[in-house]
C-alpha positions as CSV (number, residue, x, y, z in Angstrom):
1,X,94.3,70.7,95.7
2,X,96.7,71.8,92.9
3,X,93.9,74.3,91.7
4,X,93.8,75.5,95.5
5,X,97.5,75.9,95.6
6,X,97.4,77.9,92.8
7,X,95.0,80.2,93.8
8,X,96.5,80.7,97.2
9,X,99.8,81.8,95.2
10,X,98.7,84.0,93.2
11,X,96.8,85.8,95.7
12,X,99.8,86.0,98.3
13,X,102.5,86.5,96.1
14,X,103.8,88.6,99.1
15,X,107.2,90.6,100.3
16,X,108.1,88.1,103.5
17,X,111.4,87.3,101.9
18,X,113.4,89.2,104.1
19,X,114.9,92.2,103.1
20,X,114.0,92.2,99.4
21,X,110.7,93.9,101.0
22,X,112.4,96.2,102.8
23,X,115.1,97.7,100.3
24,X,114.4,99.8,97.2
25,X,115.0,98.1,93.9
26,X,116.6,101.5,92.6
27,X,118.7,101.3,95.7
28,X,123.0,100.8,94.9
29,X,125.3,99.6,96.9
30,X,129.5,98.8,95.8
31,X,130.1,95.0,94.7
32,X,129.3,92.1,96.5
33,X,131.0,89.2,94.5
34,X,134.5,89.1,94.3
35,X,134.4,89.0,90.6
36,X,132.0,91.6,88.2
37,X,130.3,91.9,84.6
38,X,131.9,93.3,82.0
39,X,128.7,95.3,80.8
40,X,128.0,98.3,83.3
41,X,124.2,98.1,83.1
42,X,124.4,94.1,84.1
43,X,126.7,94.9,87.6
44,X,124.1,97.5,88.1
45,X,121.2,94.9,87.8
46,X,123.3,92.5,90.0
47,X,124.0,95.2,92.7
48,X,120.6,96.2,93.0
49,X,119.2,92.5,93.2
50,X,122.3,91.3,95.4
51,X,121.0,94.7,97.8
52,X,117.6,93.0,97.9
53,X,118.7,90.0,98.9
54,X,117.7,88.2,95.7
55,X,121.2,87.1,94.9
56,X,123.6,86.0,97.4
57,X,126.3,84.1,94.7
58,X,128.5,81.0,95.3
59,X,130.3,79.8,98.4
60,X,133.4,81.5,97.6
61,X,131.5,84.8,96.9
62,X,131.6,84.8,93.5
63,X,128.9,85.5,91.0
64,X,130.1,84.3,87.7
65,X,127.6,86.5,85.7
66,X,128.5,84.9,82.4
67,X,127.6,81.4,83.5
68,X,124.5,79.8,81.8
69,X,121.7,80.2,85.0
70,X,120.0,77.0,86.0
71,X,116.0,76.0,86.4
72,X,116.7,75.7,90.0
73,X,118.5,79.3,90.5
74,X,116.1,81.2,88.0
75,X,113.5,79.9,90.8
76,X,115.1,81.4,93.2
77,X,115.6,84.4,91.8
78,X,112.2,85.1,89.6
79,X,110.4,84.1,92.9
80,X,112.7,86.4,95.1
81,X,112.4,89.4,92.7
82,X,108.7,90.2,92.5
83,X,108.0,89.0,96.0
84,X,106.2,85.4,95.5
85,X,105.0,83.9,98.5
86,X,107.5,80.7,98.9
87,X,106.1,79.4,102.5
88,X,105.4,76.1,101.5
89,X,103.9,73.7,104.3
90,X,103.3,69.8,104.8
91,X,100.1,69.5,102.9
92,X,101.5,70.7,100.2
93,X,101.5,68.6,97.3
94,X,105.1,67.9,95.8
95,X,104.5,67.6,91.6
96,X,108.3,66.7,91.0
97,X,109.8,63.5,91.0
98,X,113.3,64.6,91.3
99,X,112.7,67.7,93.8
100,X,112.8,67.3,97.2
101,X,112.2,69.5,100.7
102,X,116.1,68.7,101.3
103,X,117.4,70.7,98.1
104,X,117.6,74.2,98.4
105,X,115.4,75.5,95.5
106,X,112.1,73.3,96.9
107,X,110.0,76.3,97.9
108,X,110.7,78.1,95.1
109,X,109.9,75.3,92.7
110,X,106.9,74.2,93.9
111,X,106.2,77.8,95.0
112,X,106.5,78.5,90.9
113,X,104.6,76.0,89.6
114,X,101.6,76.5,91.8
115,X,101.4,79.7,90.1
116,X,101.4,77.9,86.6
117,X,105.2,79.6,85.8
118,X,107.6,76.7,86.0
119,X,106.4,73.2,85.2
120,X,108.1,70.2,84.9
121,X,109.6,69.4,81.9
122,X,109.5,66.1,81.0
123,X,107.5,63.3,83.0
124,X,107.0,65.2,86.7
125,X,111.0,66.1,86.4
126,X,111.6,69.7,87.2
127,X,115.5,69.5,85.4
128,X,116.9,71.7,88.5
129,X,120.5,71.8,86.4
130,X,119.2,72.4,83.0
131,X,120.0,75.9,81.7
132,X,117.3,78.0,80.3
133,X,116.4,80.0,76.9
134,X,115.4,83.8,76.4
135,X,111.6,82.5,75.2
136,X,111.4,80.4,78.3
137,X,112.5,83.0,80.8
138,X,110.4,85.7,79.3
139,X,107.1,83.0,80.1
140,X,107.9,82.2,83.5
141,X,108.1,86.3,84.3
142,X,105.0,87.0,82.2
143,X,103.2,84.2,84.2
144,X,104.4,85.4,87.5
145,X,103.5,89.0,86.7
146,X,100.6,88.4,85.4
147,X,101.1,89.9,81.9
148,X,101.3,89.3,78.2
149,X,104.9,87.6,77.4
150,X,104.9,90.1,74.8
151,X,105.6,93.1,77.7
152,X,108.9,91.4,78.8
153,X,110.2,90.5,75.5
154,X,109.9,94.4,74.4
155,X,112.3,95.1,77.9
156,X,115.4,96.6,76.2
157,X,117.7,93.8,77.7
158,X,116.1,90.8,76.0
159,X,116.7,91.1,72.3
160,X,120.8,90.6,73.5
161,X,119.8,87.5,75.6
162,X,122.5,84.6,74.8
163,X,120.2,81.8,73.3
164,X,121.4,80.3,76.9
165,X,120.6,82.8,79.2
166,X,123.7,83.9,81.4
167,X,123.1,84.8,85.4
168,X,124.2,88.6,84.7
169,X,121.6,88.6,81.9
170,X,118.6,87.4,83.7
171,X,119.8,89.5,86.5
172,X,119.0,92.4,83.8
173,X,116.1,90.9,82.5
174,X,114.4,90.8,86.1
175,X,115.1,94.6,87.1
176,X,113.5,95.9,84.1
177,X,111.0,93.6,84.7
178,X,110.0,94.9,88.1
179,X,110.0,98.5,86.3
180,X,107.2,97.4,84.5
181,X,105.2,95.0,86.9
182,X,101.5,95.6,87.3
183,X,101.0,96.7,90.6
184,X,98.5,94.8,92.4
185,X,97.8,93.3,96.2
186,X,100.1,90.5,96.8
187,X,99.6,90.2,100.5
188,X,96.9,91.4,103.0
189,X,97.4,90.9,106.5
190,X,94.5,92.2,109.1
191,X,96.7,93.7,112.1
192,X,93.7,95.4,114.0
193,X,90.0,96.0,114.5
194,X,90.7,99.8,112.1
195,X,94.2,98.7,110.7
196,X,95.0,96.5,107.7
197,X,98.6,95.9,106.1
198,X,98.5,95.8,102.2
199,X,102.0,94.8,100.2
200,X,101.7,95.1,96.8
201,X,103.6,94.1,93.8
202,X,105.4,97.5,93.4
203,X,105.1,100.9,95.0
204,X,101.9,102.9,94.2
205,X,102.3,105.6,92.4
206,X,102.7,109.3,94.8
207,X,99.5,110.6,92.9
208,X,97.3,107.7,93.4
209,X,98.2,107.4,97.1
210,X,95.9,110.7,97.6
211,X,92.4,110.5,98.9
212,X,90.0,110.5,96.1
213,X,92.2,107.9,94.2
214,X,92.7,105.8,96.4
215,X,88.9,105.5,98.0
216,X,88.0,104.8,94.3
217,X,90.9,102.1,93.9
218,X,90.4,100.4,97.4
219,X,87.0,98.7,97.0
220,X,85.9,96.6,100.1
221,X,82.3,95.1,100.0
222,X,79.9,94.9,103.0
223,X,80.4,98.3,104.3
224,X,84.1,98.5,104.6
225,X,86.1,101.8,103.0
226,X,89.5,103.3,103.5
227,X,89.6,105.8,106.7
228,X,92.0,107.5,105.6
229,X,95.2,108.0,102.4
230,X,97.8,104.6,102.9
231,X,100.7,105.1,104.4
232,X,104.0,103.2,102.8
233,X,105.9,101.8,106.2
234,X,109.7,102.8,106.9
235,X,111.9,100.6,105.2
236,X,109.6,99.1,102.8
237,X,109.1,98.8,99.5
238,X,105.4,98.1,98.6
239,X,103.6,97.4,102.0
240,X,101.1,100.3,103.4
241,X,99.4,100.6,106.7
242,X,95.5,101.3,105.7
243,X,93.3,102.8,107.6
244,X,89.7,101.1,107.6
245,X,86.2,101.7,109.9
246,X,85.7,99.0,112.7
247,X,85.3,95.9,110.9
248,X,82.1,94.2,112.3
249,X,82.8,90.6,114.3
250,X,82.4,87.3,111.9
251,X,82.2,89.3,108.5
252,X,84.2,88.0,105.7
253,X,85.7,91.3,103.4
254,X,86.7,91.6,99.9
255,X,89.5,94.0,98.6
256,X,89.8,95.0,94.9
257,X,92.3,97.2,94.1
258,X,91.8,98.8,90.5
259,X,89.1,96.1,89.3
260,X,92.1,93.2,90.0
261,X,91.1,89.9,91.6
262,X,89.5,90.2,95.0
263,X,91.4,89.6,98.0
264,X,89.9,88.1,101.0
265,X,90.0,88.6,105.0
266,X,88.3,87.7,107.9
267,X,87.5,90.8,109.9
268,X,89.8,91.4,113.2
269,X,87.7,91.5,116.8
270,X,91.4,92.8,118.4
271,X,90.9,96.0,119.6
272,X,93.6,99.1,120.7
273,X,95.0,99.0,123.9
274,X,94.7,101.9,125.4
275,X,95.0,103.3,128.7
276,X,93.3,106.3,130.0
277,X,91.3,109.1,129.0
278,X,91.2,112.6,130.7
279,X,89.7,116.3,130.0
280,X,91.6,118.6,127.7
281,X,89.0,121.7,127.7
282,X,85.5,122.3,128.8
283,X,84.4,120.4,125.7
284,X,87.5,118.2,124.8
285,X,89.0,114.8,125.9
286,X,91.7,113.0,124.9
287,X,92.8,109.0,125.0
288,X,96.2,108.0,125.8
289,X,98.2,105.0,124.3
290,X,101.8,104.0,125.2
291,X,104.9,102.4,123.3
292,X,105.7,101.1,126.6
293,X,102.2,98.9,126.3
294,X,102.8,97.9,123.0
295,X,100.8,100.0,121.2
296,X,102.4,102.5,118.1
297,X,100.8,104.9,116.5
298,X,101.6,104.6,112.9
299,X,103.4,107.6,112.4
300,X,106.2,106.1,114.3
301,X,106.4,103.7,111.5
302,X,105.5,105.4,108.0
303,X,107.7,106.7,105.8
304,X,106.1,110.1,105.2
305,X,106.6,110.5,109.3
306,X,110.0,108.8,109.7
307,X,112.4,112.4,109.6
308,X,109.6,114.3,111.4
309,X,108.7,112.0,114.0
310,X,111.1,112.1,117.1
311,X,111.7,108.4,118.2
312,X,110.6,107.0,114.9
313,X,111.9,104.0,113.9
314,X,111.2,100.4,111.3
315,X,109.2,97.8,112.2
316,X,109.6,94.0,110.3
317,X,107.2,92.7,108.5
318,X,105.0,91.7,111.6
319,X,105.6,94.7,113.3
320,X,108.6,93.8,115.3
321,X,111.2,96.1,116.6
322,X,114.0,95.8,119.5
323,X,112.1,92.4,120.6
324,X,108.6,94.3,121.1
325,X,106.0,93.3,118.9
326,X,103.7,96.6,118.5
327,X,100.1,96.9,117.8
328,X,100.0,99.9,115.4
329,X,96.9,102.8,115.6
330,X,96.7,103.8,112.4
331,X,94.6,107.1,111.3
332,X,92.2,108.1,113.7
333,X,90.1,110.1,111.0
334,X,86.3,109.7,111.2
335,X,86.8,107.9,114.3
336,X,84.7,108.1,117.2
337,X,83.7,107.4,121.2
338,X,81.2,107.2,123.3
339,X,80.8,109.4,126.3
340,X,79.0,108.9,129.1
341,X,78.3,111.3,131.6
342,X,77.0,109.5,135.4
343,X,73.3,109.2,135.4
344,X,73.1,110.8,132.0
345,X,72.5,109.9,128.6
346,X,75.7,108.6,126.0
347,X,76.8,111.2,123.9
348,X,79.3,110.3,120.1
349,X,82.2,112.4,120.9
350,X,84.0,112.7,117.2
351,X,88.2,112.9,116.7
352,X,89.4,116.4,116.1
353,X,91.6,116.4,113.0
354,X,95.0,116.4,113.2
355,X,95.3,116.4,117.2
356,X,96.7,112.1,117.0
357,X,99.8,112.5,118.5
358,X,100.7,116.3,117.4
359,X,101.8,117.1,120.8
360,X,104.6,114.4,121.4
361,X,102.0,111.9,122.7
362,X,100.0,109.1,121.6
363,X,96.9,111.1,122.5
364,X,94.3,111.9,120.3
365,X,91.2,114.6,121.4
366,X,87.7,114.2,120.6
367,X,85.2,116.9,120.7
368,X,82.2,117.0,122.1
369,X,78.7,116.9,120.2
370,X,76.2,120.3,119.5
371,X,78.2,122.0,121.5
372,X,77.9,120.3,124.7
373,X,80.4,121.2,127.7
374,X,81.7,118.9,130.7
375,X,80.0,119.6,133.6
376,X,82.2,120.0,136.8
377,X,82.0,117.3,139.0
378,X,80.6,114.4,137.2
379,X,82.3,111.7,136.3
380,X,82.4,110.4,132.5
381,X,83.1,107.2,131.0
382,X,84.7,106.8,127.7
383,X,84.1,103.6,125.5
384,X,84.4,102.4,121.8
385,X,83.8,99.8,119.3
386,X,87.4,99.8,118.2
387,X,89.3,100.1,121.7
388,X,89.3,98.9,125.4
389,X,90.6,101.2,127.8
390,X,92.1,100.8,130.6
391,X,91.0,103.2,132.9
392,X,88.0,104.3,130.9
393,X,86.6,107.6,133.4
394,X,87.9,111.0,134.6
395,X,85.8,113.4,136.6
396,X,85.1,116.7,135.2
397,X,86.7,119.8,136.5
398,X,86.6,123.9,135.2
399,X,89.2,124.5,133.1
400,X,89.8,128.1,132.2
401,X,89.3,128.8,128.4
402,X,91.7,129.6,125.9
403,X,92.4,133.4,125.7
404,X,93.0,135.5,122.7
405,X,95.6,137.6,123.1
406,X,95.9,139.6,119.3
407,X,94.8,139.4,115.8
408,X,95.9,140.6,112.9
409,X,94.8,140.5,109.2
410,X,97.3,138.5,107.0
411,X,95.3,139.8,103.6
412,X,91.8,140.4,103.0
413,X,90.6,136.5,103.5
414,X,92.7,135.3,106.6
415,X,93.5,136.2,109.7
416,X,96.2,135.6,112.6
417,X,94.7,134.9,116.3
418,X,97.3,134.5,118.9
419,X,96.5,133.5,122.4
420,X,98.2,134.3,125.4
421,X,99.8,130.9,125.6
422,X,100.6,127.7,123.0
423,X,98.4,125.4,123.3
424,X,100.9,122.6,122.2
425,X,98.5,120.9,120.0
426,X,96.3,121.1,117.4
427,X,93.2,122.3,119.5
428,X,92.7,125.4,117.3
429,X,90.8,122.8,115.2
430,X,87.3,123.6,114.5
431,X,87.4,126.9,116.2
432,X,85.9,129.8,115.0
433,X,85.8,133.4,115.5
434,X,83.8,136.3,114.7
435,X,84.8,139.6,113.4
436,X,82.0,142.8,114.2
437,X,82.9,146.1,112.1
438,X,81.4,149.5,113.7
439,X,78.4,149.1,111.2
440,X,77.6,146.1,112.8
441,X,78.6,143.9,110.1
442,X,79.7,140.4,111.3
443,X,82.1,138.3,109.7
444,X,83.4,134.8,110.4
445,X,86.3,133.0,110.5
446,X,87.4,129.3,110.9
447,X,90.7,127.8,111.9
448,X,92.7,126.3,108.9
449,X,94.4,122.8,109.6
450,X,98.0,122.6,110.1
451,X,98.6,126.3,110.2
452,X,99.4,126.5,113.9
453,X,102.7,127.5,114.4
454,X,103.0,128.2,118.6
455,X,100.4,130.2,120.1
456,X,99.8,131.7,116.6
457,X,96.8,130.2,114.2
458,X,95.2,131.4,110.8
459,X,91.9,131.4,110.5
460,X,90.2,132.0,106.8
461,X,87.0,134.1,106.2
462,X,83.9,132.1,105.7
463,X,81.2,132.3,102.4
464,X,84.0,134.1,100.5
465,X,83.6,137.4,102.8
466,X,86.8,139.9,102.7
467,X,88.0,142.3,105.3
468,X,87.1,146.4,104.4
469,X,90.1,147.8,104.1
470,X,90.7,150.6,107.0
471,X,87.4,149.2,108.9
472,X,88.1,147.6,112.7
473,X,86.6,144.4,113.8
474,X,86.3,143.3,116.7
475,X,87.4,139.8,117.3
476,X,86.0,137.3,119.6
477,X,85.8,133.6,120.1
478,X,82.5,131.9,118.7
479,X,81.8,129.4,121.7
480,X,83.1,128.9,125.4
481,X,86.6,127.8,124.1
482,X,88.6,131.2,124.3
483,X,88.0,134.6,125.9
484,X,88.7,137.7,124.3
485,X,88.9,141.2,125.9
486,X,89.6,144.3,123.5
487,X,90.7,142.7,121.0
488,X,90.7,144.4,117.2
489,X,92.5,144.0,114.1
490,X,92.6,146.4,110.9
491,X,93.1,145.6,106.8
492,X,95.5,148.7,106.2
493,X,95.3,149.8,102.7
């Protein structure tokens, strides 16, 4: 049991410690105690830990930073600062004699010696009220982080440590401690069939949040990969939405993150909630989700959305907000349906890029396959392995195509197409067009992501090819999604 405990803690040293995981640790805010240190950099360290809820002082507000700090509130505040999971539960074996589930610091003792960082000291007492030394705080953060002691007693703060350590100079100690923590997954929570929640120790780094370092450093066995780049959620510190494939029924997954000790799941069977599906174009369809079900698309909820995204707003740690608990649709990238025409054969329609909820809605498009169009009349049927719908058909109908209205050349490798209308959303996507000189020369040009701006999209010159200066082309749509009548550009010199 005590070896089970221990691995349990170590693997779910997680942020559910209220607003700790929520609030930046470089984060200030003006005094909270009613009396302060006398050296600026320790009120800094006791700001930014009192902000994260890590320190919350005596009864009549003070903090006394120059107090010797006890066993029991270095507990409290070692487990509080890097995130340790303190749920403790009734099969839980209690080591201490003189520790009980009545006094305060419990979870956090017990929570700290399953992880091997604070033991008793003498004959199964835990010594709550004795005051601790620089050497003995230094091991009880190494242990917990998961490094040599040797990396917290070169932090600047700790040759100055009073041989009894004072509450403003552990408060120190701990801040440049988190500066330096490994980071590595302290809590995995599976919130979806396609969507896991990851905290980690510490932030990842901006550069390793792109998409080739983080497929390399998110390794899942049996088949499982990252969909798409993590997204850090609004408000938090270290926990990330992650995109994965539909994770099969009954399988039991493995994360490593950066060669560290796996991390276990259970794959999820719960699947998206959404509610209908209708034609878009002659070859496009889209599915719809609602907040009002319950159901949140994560860019209402990640921080790289949260100024962009009208009606964004934070979520708790299990996805709460305003009373509503929301199932969050993460990326949709490499996802796909089926579609089933009546009396036909299923065809795998796949998501068009960047088409999620790009229009205001919670409605991303999928594109037919081999160029296959709807044929009026018939009704289709839309399914998949990683959502239920609830009305699941629509009935085809002609929809007029898109029309080009004008192109122009932006230089010799790119092009602007605008059609006669915006298409308020990302439906340029995959499009191409082709561009036939006099000579009978034919060039051709795709649509490049993002660029949309209206009814206005670039499209980029395939297999390096350039525009002739002086030389008109005739553009036209490759494909039944646009019309074009008479419509030219020309590369002035």
């Amino acid at each position: 049991m005590k070896n089970k405990q221990k691995v349990l803690a170590a693997l779910t040293i997680s942020a559910t410690v209220g607003l700790s995981a929520l609030l930046p640790y470089h984060a200030l805010a003006a005094n909270p105690f009613t009396d302060s240190a006398s050296v600026a950099q320790i009120q800094t360290a006791i700001e930014q830990l009192a902000q994260q809820q890590v320190l919350s002082g005596y009864e009549n507000n003070s903090f006394k930073p120059n107090q010797a700090v006890t066993r029991s509130e270095i507990a409290k505040m070692v487990a509080l600062s890097f995130h340790v999971n303190t749920s403790v539960d009734a099969t839980t074996v209690n080591p201490f004699q003189d520790v009980s589930s009545k006094d305060w610091y419990y979870n956090y003792a017990i929570s700290l010696q399953a992880l091997g960082a604070m033991n008793d000291v003498a004959g199964k007492q835990f010594g709550g009220a004795q005051t601790i030394t620089s050497e003995q705080l230094s091991s009880i953060i190494a242990k917990v982080l998961q490094v040599d002691v040797t990396t917290i007693r070169q932090l600047p703060s700790y040759a100055s440590l009073s041989s009894q350590v004072t509450r403003g100079q552990a408060a120190l100690l701990l801040v440049e401690a988190q500066k330096v923590a490994p980071v590595r997954v302290t809590k995995l929570e599976v919130l979806n069939a396609i969507s896991l929640q990851v905290t980690f120790s510490a932030p990842i780094p901006t550069a390793e949040l792109e998409l080739d370092p983080a497929s390399k450093n998110f390794v899942f066995d049996n088949g499982l990969a990252i969909n798409n780049v993590p997204r850090l959620k609004t408000g938090s510190v270290s926990t990330y939405i992650v995109p994965v494939p539909t994770q099969k029924a009954g399988t039991t997954y493995s994360l490593t993150y950066k060669g560290q000790p796996a991390v276990t799941f259970t794959a999820s069977t719960e699947k998206i909630r959404l509610d209908s599906t209708a034609q878009v174009a002659n070859d496009l369809f889209e599915v719809e989700s609602h907040l009002t079900d319950g159901v949140a698309d994560y860019g209402y909820v990640i921080a790289a959305y949260s100024k962009g995204r009208p009606g964004s707003f934070i979520v708790d740690e299990n996805n709460r907000y305003n009373g509503t608990t929301y199932q969050i649709l993460s990326s949709m990238r490499n996802r796909q349906v089926q579609i089933t025409p009546e009396g036909g054969a299923t065809m795998t329609a796949n998501y068009l890029p960047f088409t999620q909820a790009t229009d205001g809605r919670q409605a991303p498009k999928f594109i037919l396959p081999n160029g296959e169009t709807f044929h009026p009349g018939v009704t289709y049927t839309v399914s998949a392995d990683w959502a239920t719908l609830k009305n699941p058909t629509f009935t085809a109908k002609e929809i007029a195509p898109l029309q080009l209205q004008s192109a122009a050349a932006v230089d010799a490798k790119t092009i602007a197409v605008t059609l006669t209308q915006d298409p308020k959303d990302e439906i340029f996507v995959s499009r191409r067009v082709t561009l036939t000189a006099a000579d009978g020369t034919v060039l051709t040009a795709e649509y490049s992501l993002t660029t949309r701006k209206g009814a206005v999209g670039t499209f980029t010159l395939l297999n390096n090819a350039q525009l002739v200066p002086d030389t008109t082309y005739t553009v036209a749509p490759v494909g039944a999604w646009a019309t074009a009548t008479g419509v030219t550009l020309n590369l002035k010199k």
